[in-house]
KEDO-882514 format. One record per residue (C-alpha): y, z, x. Coordinates in steps of 0.001 Angstrom, whole numbers, padded with zeros to 6 digits, always signed. Example, Ala and Ser with C-alpha at 12.3 -4.5 7.8 and 13.67 -1.06 7.14 Angstrom:
2
-004500+007800+012300-001060+007140+013670
% end
This chain:
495
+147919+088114+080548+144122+088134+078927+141973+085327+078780+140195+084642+075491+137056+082692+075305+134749+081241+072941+130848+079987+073968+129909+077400+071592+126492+076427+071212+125646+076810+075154+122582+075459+076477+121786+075534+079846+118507+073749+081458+117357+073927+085393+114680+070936+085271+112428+070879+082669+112818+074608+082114+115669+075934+079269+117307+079091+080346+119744+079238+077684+119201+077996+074169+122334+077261+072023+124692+080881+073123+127584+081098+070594+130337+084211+070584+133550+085257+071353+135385+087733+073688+138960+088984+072750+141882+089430+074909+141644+093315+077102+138375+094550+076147+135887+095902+078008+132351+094203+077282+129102+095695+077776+126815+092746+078448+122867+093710+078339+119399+092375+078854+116755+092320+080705+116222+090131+083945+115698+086620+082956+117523+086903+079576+120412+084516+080926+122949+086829+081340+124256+085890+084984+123773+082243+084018+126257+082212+081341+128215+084069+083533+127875+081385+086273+129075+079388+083689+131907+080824+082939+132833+081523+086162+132555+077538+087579+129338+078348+089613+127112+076347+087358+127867+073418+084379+126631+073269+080853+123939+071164+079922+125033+071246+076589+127680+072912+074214+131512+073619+074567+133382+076739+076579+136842+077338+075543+139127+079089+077304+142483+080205+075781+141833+077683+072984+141649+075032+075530+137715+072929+076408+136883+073379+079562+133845+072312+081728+134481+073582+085406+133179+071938+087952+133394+074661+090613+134749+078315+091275+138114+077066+092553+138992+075664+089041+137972+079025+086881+139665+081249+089360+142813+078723+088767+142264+080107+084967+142123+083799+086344+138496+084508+085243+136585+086099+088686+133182+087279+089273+132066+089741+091402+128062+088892+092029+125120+090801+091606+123867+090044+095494+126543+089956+097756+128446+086775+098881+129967+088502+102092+130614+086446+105365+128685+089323+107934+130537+088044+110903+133890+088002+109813+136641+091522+108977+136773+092918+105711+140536+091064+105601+138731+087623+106848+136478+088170+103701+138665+089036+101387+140833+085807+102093+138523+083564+102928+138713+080093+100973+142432+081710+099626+144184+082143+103410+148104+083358+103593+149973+080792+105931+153153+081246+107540+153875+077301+108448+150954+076237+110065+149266+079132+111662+147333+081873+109493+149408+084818+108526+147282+087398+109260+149569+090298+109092+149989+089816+105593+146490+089407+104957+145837+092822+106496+148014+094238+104982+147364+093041+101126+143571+093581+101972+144673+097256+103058+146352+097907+099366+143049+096107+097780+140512+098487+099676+142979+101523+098761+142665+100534+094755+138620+100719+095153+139110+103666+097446+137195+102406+100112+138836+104035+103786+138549+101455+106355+140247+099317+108175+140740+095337+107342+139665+094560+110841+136271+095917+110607+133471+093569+110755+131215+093077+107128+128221+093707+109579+129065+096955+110358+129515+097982+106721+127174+099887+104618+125217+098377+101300+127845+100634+099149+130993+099497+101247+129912+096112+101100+130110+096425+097182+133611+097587+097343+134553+094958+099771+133464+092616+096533+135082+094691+094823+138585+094364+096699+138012+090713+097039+137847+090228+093389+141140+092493+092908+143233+090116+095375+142344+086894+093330+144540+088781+090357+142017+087892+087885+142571+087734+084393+138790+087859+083125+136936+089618+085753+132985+089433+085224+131160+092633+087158+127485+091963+087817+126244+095342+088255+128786+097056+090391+127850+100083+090540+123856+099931+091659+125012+100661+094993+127429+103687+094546+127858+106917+094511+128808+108955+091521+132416+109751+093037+133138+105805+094137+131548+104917+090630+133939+107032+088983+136943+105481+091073+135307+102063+089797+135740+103451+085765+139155+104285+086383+139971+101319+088101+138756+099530+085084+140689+101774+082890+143851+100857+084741+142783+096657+084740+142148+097205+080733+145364+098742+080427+147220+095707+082164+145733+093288+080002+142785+092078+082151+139521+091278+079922+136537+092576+081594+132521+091850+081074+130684+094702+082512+126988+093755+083478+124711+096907+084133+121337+098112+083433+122539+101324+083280+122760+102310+079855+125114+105764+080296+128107+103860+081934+127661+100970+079198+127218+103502+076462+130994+105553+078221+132857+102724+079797+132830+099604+077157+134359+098714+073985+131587+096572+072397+127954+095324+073348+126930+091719+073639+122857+091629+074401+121157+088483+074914+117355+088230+074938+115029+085349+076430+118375+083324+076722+119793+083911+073475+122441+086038+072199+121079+088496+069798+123588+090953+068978+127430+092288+069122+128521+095702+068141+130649+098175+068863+129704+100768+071678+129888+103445+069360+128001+102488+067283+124580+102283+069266+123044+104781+071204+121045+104239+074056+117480+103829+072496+119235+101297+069827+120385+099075+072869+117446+099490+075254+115108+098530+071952+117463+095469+071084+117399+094417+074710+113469+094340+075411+112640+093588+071444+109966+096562+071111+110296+100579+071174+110497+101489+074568+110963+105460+073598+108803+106502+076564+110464+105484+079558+107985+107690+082332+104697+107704+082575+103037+111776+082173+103525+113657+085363+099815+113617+086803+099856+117091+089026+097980+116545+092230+095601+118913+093078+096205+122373+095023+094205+121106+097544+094861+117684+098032+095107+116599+101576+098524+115622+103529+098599+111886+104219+101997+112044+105924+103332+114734+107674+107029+114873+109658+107889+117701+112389+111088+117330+114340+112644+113582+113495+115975+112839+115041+117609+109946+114625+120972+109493+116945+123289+109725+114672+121984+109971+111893+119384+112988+111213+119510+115997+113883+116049+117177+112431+114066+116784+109455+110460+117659+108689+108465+116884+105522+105254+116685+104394+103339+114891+101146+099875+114768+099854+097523+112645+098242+098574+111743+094573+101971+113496+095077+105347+111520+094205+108189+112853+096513+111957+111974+095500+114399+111881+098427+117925+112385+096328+121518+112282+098684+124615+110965+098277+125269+107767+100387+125626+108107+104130+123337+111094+103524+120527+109439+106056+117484+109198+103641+117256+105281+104476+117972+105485+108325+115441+108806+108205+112582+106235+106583+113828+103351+108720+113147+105390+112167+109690+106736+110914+108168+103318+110779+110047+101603+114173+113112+099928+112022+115586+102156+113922+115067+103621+117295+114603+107694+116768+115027+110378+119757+112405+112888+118620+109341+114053+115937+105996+113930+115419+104487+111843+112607+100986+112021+111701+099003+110473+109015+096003+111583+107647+095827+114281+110607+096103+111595+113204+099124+111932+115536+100573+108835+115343+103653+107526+117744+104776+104626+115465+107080+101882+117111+107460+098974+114398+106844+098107+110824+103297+096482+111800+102152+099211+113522+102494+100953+110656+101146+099118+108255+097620+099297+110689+098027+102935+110229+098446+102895+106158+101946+103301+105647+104192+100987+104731+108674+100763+103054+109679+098550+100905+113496+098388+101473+116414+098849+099406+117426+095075+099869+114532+093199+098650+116555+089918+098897+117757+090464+102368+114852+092498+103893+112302+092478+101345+111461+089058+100358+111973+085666+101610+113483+084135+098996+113399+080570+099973+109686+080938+100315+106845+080692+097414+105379+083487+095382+102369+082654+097713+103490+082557+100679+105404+085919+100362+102311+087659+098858+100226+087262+101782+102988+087163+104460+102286+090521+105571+098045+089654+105254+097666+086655+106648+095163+087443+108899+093079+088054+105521+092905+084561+104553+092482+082856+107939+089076+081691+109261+090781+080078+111301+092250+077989+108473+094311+079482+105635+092393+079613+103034+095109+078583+100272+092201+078985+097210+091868+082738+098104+095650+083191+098577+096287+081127+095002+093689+084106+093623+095598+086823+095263+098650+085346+093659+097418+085096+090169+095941+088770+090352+098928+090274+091579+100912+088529+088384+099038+089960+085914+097996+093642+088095+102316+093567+088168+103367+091778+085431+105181+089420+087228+106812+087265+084791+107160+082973+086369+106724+081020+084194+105449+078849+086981+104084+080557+090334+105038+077203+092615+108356+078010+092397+110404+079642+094989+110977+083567+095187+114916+083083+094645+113788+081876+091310+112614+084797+090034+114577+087769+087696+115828+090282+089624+112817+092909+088087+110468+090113+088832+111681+090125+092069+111053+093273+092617+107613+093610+090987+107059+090673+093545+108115+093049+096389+106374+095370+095611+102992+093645+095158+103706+091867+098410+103778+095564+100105+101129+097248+098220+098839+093921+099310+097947+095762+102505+096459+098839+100912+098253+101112+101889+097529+104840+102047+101836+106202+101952+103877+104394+100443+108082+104835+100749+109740+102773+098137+114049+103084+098566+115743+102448+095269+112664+100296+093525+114857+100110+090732+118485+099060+091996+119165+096403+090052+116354+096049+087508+116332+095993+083890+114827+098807+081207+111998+096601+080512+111086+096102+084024+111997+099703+084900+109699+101124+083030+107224+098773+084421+108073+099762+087925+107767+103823+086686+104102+103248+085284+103300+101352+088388+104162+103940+090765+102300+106509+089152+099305+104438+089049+099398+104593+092672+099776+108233+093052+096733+108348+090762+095139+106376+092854+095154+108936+095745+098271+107424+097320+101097+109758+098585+104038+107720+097646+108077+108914+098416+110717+107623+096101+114485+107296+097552+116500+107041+094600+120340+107362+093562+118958+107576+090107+118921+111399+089195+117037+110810+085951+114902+108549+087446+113708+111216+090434+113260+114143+087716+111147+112073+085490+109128+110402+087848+108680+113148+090638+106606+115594+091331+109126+117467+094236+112513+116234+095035+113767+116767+098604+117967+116956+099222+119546+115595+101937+123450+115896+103294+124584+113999+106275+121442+114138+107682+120098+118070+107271+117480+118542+104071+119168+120985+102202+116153+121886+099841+113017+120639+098436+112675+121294+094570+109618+121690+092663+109176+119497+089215+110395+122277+087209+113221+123412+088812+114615+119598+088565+118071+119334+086768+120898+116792+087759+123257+120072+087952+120590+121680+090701+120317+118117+092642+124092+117457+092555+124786+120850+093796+123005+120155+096373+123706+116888+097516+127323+117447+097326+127209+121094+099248+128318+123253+096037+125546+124929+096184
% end
């Protein structure tokens, strides 16, 4: 039932630019692969490869002992290897059933069989555990049910070798765990799987061996057990990267509240929620998904429509009514989907920097000079790694990405800033990057609030966490009373 392959010398160029230089190893039939390394190392590439989404520039894949160079999707998927991609490659418009099919439709003589398409896309959203009908539209789906949709999709292709480009950023710890067993069961059945995840726990307690690669080149392949974390966050980035956080700088007693929140109400979503945070103070919002911390942020700066509350910023009572507005008034959110929301990714490094600015740089021209400065300041204030800053933003790493969102957000000044999940997706080295960044703007007098699914990521980095549950904050917990068994209680309502 298992797929075996062997990479042979892979070498992969885009242009003039070599993202993979000469990959050789092999995976075995039903094992579970932990594949590591930070953004830009060429993991997703050679999975691309693999998977018929991109062709070798030079060297040999074998499958099953047999060369092959695919030439598209259809042709590996014909071979039983699937992958399930990092950003989602979902059809908005159309049902979950439509999506799942789509490209691979049931017939019944000429006319589409739908009922049998509903009802095998029913049985594929029960395996991921995902409660919803086929006919609801992708557009109407949350980032996390979205996931499992890819999920399910994946499932119905009966793939042999299924590739999973981090699966479980957008989860919850209960549909993560469905995704381990699920994986559990596909191992069992003979199904080889390559498990992509910065996430070094669920590599380190889901995977049978490690494969990192580094700077496009494999570098090592052990067994699990025999690496701990540090060993494979260390082989993955080249250089000790023991301390993770930055120190927790305390703000002081008397530091004054840049954002205050009295009252919010969002129809249905958040009844009414009230917060405060103060100059150099990082506040975590922690919540399972559905819990409303994204739809409470969304509504305070005029992304969703909110019934009720009072906002004020820096003691001025402010009624905000869209992003811009807000961004005049010092605050600005950087979103959880920096591809979708957060970037335009068919745009330049430039022209995204400034996007938000523009008004900056035009007398009445642009001045492209200044914004080419702005650029090459924000590379090295963010350590934004291109190796050339004309290309476009889809380009990019996913951390770079990121780092790129973020400096395009921070550009206006801002006094609060709300960053949801600024690490979703992102590799340790980057990570780390992003941690030391954000405390840098605390120091800097900022009041910045952290939305995170990430429990060790909100008790290292924060200086108060606030828990929500379907919409009510259940508590707000100083740094030293932060534990993942006190935030889980909460979240969950064990408390």
């Amino acid at each position: 039932m298992s797929v075996a392959v062997r990479f042979e010398n892979i070498r992969k160029d885009f242009g003039a630019v070599r993202v993979l230089h000469g990959v050789s190893f092999d995976l075995e039939l039903g094992r579970v692969y932990g594949l590591l390394g930070e953004n830009g190392a060429g993991k997703s590439t050679l999975m691309k490869i693999l998977a018929g989404y991109e062709s070798i520039t030079e060297g040999e894949l074998t499958i099953d002992g047999e060369s092959r160079h695919f030439t598209g999707s259809r042709q590996a998927e014909a071979c039983g290897i699937v992958l399930i991609h990092q950003e989602f490659n979902l059809a908005e418009h159309l049902t979950i059933a439509q999506n799942i099919f789509l490209g691979h439709e049931k017939r019944k003589g000429w006319l589409l069989d739908d009922a049998a398409m509903r009802s095998e896309a029913a049985a594929c959203l029960a395996q991921v555990g995902l409660d919803l009908s086929p006919d609801t539209k992708v557009s109407a789906l949350i980032v996390a049910e979205k996931q499992l949709v890819e999920i399910a999709k994946a499932l119905s292709r009966k793939a042999r070798l299924l590739i999973m480009d981090e699966p479980s950023a957008t989860l919850t710890s209960s549909e993560t765990q469905r995704l381990f067993a699920l994986m559990a069961q596909l191992k069992q059945q003979g199904v080889t799987i390559i498990y992509i995840s910065h996430k070094l726990d669920e590599i380190e307690n889901h995977t049978d061996e490690v494969i990192i690669m580094r700077d496009g080149r494999f570098i090592a392949r052990e067994p699990t057990a025999s690496l701990d974390r540090h060993q494979m966050a260390n082989l993955m980035v080249g250089r000790d990267v023991s301390d993770m956080f930055p120190p927790k700088l305390m703000p002081a007693a008397d530091a004054p509240v840049l954002l205050k929140v009295e009252n919010l109400a969002v129809p249905g979503w958040i009844p009414d929620l009230g917060f405060e945070v103060r100059a150099g103070e990082i506040l975590g919002f922690a919540g399972l998904v559905g819990a409303g911390r994204t739809e409470a942020m969304e509504a305070l700066i005029g992304l969703r429509p909110r019934s009720g509350g009072r906002i004020a910023i820096g003691g001025q009572q402010l009624d905000l009514r869209s992003p811009r507005q807000a961004m005049q008034h010092g605050l600005t959110y950087l979103s959880e989907d920096r591809k979708g929301k957060g970037l335009h990714v068919d745009l330049g490094l430039r022209e995204n920097l400034t996007l938000m600015t523009l008004e900056r740089y035009s007398h009445p021209l642009l001045d492209l000079q200044a914004e080419k400065q702005a650029l090459a300041r924000a590379i090295q204030d963010f350590n934004i790694r291109a190796g050339n800053p004309q290309v476009k933003a889809r380009m990019l790493s996913g951390g770079n990405q990121q780092k790129l969102a973020l400096a395009k957000y921070l550009h206006a000044d801002p006094r609060v800033v709300i960053l949801d999940e600024p690490t979703r997706g992102v590799d340790v080295g980057a990570k780390r990057d992003i941690y030391f960044l954000i405390q840098r703007l605390a120091a800097e007098g900022r009041a910045v609030i952290v939305i995170s699914s990430e429990l060790i990521e909100l008790i290292g980095l924060c200086h108060r966490v606030a828990v929500m549950r379907a919409g009510v904050l259940q508590t707000t917990l100083a740094s030293n009373q932060l534990t993942e068994e006190e935030l889980i209680s909460h979240a969950t309502g064990t408390r």
